[in-house]
N, C-alpha and C positions, 0 to 999 in steps of 0.2 A: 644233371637232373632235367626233365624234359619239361615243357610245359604245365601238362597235364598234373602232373606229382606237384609243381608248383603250387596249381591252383588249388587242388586238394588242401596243401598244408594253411592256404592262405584261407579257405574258407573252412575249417578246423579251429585257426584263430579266432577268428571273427565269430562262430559261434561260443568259444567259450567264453570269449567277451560280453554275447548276447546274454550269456545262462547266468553272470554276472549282476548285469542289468539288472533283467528279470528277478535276482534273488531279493535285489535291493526296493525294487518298486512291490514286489508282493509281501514284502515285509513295512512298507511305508516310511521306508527311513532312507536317507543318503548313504554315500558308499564309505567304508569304512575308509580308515589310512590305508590298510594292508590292500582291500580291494582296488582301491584306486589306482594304486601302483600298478598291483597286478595287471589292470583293464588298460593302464598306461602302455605298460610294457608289450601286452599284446597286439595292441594298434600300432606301436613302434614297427614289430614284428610284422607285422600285414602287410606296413609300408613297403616295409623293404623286400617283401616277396613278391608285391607288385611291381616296384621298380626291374625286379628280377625278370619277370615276366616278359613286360615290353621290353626288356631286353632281346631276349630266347625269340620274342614273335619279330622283332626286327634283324635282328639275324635268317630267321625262317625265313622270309619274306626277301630280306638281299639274295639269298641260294635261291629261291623261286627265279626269279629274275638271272642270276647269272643263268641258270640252265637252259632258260626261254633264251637267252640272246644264243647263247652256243648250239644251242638247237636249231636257230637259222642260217646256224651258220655254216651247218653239217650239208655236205655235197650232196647230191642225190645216187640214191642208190643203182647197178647196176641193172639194166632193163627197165628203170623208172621211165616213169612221160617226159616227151620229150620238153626241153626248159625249164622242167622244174630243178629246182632251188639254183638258177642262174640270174643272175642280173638282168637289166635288160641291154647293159652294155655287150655281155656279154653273146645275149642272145643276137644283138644288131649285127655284132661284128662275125656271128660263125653263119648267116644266113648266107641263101646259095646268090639270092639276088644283091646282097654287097658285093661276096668274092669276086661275083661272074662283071659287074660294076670295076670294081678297085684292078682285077686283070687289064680288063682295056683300056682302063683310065693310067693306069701305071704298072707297064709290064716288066718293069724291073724290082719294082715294090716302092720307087718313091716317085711324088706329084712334081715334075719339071717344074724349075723356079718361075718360069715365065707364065704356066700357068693360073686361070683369073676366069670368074663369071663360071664358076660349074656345081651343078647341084648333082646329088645321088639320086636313085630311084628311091619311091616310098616302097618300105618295107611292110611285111605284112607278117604280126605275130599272130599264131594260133592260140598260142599260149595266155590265157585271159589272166593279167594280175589282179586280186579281187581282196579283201579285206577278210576274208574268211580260212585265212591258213597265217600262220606265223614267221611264215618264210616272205610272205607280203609286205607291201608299204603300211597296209591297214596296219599291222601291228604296232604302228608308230603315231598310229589318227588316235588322238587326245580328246574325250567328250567335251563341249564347252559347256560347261555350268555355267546359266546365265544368272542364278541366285534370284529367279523371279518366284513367288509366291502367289498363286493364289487360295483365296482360302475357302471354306465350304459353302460359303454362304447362311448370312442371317437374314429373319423378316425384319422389314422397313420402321422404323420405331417413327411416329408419328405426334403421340399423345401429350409428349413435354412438350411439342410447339402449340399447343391450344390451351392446355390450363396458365393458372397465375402459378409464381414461381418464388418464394419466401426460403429464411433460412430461421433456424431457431436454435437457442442453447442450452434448453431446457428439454426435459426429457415427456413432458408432455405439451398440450397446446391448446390452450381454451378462448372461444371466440365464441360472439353471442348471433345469433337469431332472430328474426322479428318473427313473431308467427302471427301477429295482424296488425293490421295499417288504422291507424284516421278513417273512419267514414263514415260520420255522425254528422257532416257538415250541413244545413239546411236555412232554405231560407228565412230570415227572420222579418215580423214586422215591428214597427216604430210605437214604442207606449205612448198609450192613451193618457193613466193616469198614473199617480206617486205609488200607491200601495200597490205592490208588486202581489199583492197575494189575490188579487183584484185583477190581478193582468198576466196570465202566466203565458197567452202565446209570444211575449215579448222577448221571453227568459232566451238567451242566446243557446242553442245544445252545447254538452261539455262532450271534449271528444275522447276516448279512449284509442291506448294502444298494448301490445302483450311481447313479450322479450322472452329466451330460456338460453339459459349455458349448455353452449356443448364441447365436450372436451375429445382428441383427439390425441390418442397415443402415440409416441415412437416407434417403429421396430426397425428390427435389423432386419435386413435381408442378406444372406452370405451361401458363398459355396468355396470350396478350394480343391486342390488338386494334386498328385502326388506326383514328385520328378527326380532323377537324380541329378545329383551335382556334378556330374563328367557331361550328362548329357546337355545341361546349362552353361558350360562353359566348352564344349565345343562346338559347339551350336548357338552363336551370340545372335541371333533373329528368333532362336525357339522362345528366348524369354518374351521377346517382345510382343510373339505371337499368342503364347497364355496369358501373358496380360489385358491382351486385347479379347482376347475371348471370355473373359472371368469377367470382364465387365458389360462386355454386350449380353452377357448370361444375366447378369444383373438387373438391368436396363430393361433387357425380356421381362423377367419376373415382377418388375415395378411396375410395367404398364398394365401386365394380367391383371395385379394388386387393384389397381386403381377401378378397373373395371370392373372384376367380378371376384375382388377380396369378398369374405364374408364377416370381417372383423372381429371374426373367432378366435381365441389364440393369440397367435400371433400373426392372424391376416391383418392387412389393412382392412376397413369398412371402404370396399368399393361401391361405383354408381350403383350397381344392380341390386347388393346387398340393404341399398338406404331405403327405407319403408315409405317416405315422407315424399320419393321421387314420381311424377307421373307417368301413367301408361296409356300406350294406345293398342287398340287391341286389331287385327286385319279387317280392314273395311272395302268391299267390296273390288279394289283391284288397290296395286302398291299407289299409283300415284294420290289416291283418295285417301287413303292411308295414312299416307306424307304428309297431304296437307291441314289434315287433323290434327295429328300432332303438332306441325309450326302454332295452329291456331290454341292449343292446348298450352304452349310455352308464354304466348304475345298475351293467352285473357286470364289464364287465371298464373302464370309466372310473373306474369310482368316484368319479361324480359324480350330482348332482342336478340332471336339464335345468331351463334357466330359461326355454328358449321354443324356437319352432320358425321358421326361416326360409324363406318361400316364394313363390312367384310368386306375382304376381293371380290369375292364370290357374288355379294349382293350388287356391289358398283360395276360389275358386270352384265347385271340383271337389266342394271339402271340404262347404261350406256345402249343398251339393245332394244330398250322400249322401243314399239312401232305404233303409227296411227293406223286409222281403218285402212288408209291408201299405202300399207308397207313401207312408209315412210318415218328413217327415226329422227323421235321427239328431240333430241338431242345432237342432231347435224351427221352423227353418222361417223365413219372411222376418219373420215378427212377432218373433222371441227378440231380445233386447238383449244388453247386456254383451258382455266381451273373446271372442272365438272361440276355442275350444280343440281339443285333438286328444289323446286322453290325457289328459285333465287340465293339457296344457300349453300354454301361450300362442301363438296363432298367428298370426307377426308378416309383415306383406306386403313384399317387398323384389323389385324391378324389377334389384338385381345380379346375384342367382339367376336363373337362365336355367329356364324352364318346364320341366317336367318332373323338376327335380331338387327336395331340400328338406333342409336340416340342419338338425338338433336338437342341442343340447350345451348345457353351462353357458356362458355367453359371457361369466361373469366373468374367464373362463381366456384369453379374448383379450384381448391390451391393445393401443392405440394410443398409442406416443410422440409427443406435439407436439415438435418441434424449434423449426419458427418456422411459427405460428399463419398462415391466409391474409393476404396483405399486398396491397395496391393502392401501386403507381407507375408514373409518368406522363414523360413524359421524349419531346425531340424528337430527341435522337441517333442515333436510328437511320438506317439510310441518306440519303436527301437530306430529310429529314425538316421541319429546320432552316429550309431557304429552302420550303419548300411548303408554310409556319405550319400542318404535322400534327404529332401526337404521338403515339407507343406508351402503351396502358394496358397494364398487364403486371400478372397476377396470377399469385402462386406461393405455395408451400404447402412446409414442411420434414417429415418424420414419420417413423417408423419402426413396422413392426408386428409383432407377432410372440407365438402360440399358447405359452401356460405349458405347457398340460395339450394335448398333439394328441389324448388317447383321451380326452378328455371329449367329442370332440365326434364325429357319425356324417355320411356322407353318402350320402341316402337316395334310392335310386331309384322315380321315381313316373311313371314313362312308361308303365305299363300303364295310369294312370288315367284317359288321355286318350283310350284305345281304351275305355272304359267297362268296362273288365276287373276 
């Protein structure tokens, strides 16, 4: 029985097994006894049509191979080019500049004992041996798999190095607000006399302050991905390689979160989505701009920015600034060290969308880990089970949520792409 017929019968099984399956989950019940066997017995069967298989393709595969070695090894035909399928021993020893050599050197056909110090002439093949015929050395040149990787590349995740960074074990997270301060304070003078009712500029001011609860939800963030199980175990780096992608996919999706969730759902409430955050709007060229907004965070935040968040595209803009004299504000392509704007750090982040840019203290945002990124693997999913695939499934638990919304500004820099 040939391959082909094999594979048929094996994948015949493995559908009735499916139809099985199927019978059982469209009914909402488990497999009966009788079924169980049956589905047993069928996958027994697959097994061993498989094992049959790599058998038949490894046999295939030795005959490939013996007929390629004896194919090089077949003489060349009558009237063929001259040296093919000879050696090159061969070729040395029938050329006319050995014979006409090995005649004078030894005219009876062997080298006198006493003979010493003699070289032959260089010989000259026409005949090019070259890796591209079977009869070749090439046939024998072995690829070397170095097993390096590289992989497609992801953008620069930034944003976990500037906020505050908490864990929690509750599935939500409530933390309070001041939404105003003390500032009743004034000066008082020294009473006159006893009866206070008689003396009211003496009365000291009482001072008021205002608090609200804000609560901050959990969610998940997950994706996963389908693989089979031959190809996870012949390939022991592929795992390592979807694990590593299932959470920098993650990681991606958290920072967007944080940024421009709209807290719908099951977004997070990012900066952009918070009502309570300030803006600035484009004022007369980016660096005026800029520095409106710092001054928007230091008088009515009251806070000290720790950095600024921006697109490529915009700290591009930045670094390119010129003065009247074509001179850049910023040292130009030679200047080293961290980039600034004001005097404050300016960090690249691919969650901000071009054109925009916030500045604030980012200690005042926090992210709650609930449960850290996790990797599991599991064939339960749909017919998973009998078609030896498995889900990787990556998920992520968190919660985010702005102490301070007036520490932070968001800043309009769309003029600076018209060169305004």
């Amino acid at each position: 029985m040939d391959t082909k017929e094999l594979r048929g019968r094996k994948e015949a099984l493995l559908r009735e097994a499916e139809a099985i399956c199927k019978a059982a989950e469209d009914g909402g019940r488990d497999f009966t006894a009788e079924e169980r066997q049956k589905v047993e017995g069928l996958l027994k069967d697959a097994k061993d049509l498989k094992a049959q298989i790599e058998r038949a393709e490894g046999d295939e595969a030795l005959k490939a191979q013996i007929l390629t070695l004896a194919g090089q090894m077949t003489p060349p035909a009558a009237g063929g080019a001259a040296g093919r399928g000879k050696t090159l021993g061969e070729q040395f020893g029938a050329s006319a500049a050995w014979q006409a050599w090995l005649k004078q050197m030894a005219p009876s056909g062997h080298f006198p004992d006493g003979a010493k110090g003699f070289t032959s002439p260089p010989i000259e093949f026409k005949t090019l041996l070259t890796g591209d015929s079977a009869t070749s050395g090439g046939a024998f040149v072995q690829t070397d798999y170095t097993g390096l990787f590289e992989p497609y590349g992801r953008r620069l995740l930034t944003l976990r190095d500037l906020i505050s960074q908490r864990t929690t074990e509750s599935d939500t997270v409530e933390f309070v607000q001041q939404t105003s301060t003390v500032a009743q304070a004034a000066p008082t003078p020294e009473a006159t006399v006893t009866d206070g009712t008689q003396d009211t500029d003496s009365y000291k001011p009482e001072g008021a302050m205002a608090f609200k609860k804000v609560q901050a939800t959990v969610k998940t963030i997950a994706v996963w991905i389908p693989a089979t199980k031959r190809a996870l175990s012949d390939a022991s780096q592929l795992r390592g390689i979807i694990d590593q992608e299932l959470r920098a996919d993650l990681e991606e999706e958290l920072e967007d979160q944080m940024v421009s969730g709209t807290g719908l759902g099951e977004d997070l409430e990012g900066i952009l989505a918070n009502t309570d955050v300030q803006t600035q709007d484009w004022t007369t060229d980016l660096l005026t701009t800029a520095r409106k907004a710092v001054t928007k965070v230091r008088v009515t935040g009251r806070a000290r920015p720790t950095a600024w968040l921006v697109h490529p595209e915009d700290a591009e803009v930045i670094d390119l600034l010129k003065d009247t004299q074509d001179r850049y504000y910023y040292g130009g392509p030679a200047e080293g060290g961290v980039q600034r704007l004001w005097r404050y750090p300016v960090v690249e982040s691919e969650a901000v969308t071009a054109g925009t840019g916030i500045i604030g203290d980012w200690r005042k945002a926090v992210l709650w880990d609930r449960e850290r990124a996790t990797i599991q693997v599991s064939d339960s999913h749909s017919d998973f089970f009998v078609r030896n695939m498995v889900a990787i499934l990556a998920e992520m638990r968190c919660a985010f949520g702005i102490l301070r919304p007036k520490a932070f500004c968001v800043v309009d820099l769309s003029g600076a792409a018209s060169g305004s």
